[in-house]
N, C-alpha and C positions, 0 to 999 in steps of 0.2 A: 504494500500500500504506500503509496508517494502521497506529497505533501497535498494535493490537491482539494481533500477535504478538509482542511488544515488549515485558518486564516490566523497567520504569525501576528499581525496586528491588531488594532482594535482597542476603544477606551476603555473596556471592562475590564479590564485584570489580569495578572497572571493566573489566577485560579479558572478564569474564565476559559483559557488556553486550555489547563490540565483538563476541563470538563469536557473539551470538544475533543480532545485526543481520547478519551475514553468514551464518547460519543461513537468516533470514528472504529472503534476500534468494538461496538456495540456491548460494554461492559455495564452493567448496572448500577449505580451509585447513589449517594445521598448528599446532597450540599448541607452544612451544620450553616443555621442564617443568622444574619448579620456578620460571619467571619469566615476567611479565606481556608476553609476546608473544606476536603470532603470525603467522606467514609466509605467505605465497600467490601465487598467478599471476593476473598477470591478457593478458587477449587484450583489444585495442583494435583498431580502424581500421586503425591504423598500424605496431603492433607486436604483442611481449608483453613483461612485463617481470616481475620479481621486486617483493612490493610487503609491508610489514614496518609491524602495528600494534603502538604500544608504550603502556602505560598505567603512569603514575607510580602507585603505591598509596600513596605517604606524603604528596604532594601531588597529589590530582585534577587530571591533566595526559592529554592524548589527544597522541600522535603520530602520524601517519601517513606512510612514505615509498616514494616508489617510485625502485628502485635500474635504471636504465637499463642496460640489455644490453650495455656494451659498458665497456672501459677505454682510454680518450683517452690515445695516445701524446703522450708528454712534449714534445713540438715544437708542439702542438697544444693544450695546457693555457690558454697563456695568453687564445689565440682565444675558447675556450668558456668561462672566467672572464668574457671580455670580452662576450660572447652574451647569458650568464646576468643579467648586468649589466645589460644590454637589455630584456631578459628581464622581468625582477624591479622592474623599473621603473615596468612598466605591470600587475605581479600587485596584487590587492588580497588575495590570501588566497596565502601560499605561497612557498618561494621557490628557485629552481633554486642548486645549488652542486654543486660540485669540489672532490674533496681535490686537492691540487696537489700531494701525494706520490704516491699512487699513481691518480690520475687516473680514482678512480668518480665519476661524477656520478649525481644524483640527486634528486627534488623532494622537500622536508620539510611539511607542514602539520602547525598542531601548534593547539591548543584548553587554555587554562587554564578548568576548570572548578571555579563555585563551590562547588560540593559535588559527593559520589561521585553523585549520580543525574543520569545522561545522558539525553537524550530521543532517538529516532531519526532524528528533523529534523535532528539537531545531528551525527548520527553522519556519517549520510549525505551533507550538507553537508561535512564534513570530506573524506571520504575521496573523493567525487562530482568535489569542485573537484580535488583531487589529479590524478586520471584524468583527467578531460576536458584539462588542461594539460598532463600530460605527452602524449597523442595529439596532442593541437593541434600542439605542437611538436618532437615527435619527428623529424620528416624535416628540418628545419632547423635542428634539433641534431647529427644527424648528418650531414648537408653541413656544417656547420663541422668536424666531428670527423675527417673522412675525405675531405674534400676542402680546395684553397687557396681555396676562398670564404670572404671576409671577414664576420665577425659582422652590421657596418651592411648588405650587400651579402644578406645570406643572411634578413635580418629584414626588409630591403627588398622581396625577392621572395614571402616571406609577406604582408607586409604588400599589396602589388598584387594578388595574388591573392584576397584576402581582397574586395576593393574589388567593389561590384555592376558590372558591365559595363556600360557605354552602352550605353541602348535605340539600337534602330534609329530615326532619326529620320523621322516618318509624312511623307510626299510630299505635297507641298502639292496640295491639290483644286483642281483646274482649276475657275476660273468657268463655269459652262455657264450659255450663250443660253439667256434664256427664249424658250419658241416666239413665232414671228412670227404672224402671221395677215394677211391677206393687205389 
């Protein structure tokens, strides 16, 4: 899909942009009124989760977060600090965190933008990288969060899995006799 349904300008807003690129893109959502948000669901692979675009209007600022379905019992906080940490280490865009009060986690991408007009590439980039990361790691976010597998332990088995399998190794061709003749 190209920029065509896409109009980068316009007096309303940068929120106003996010809403037609989720228009475009025929995603469901909610505007919160009087302020530059808006809320929605999303359905992944591996989950669904709560997912909240926020547009600064005094400084051309894009937020993007998706708030994780569950609240990480307090015994279990520091595990998934320790995960995210993991985590976040190898993000180039994005970065998993935990309140450690009340134990939401949740992925933040966020976009400083030099002026109010957004292009789609940039939107969709945003909020694209968001999702594909929290699916990716959803199931080994929540084996740390509700199991005693350890952060290293639980990123380790991602990690193997992720890894291409050994081909089958081809059986070496028997020499075969050229014919004899007599």
């Amino acid at each position: 899909m190209g920029d065509e349904c896409f109009n980068p300008g316009g007096e309303d807003g940068l929120i106003d942009r996010v809403a037609e690129f989720f228009d475009c893109k025929q995603w469901s959502y909610d505007r919160v009124a009087d302020m530059p948000v808006i809320r929605l669901s999303f359905s992944g692979e591996s989950a669904c989760w709560q997912c909240v675009a926020i547009a600064d209007p005094k400084a051309p600022h894009l937020v993007f977060m998706s708030l994780l379905p569950c609240r990480v019992p307090p015994a279990r906080r520091a595990q998934l600090a320790d995960l995210f940490s993991r985590l976040n280490w190898g993000l180039t865009h994005g970065c998993f965190e935990v309140n450690m009060d009340t134990g939401e986690p949740r992925l933040r991408t966020s976009q400083p933008l030099p002026s109010p007009e957004v292009s789609l590439e940039l939107i969709s980039e945003l909020v694209g990288s968001n999702l594909w990361a929290v699916d990716h790691f959803f199931g080994t976010i929540m084996k740390v969060v509700y199991t005693k597998t350890s952060p290293k332990m639980a990123l380790a088995t991602l990690q193997d899995a992720a890894k291409p399998k050994a081909a089958k190794q081809p059986k070496p061709i028997e020499k075969q006799r050229r014919f004899e003749m007599n």
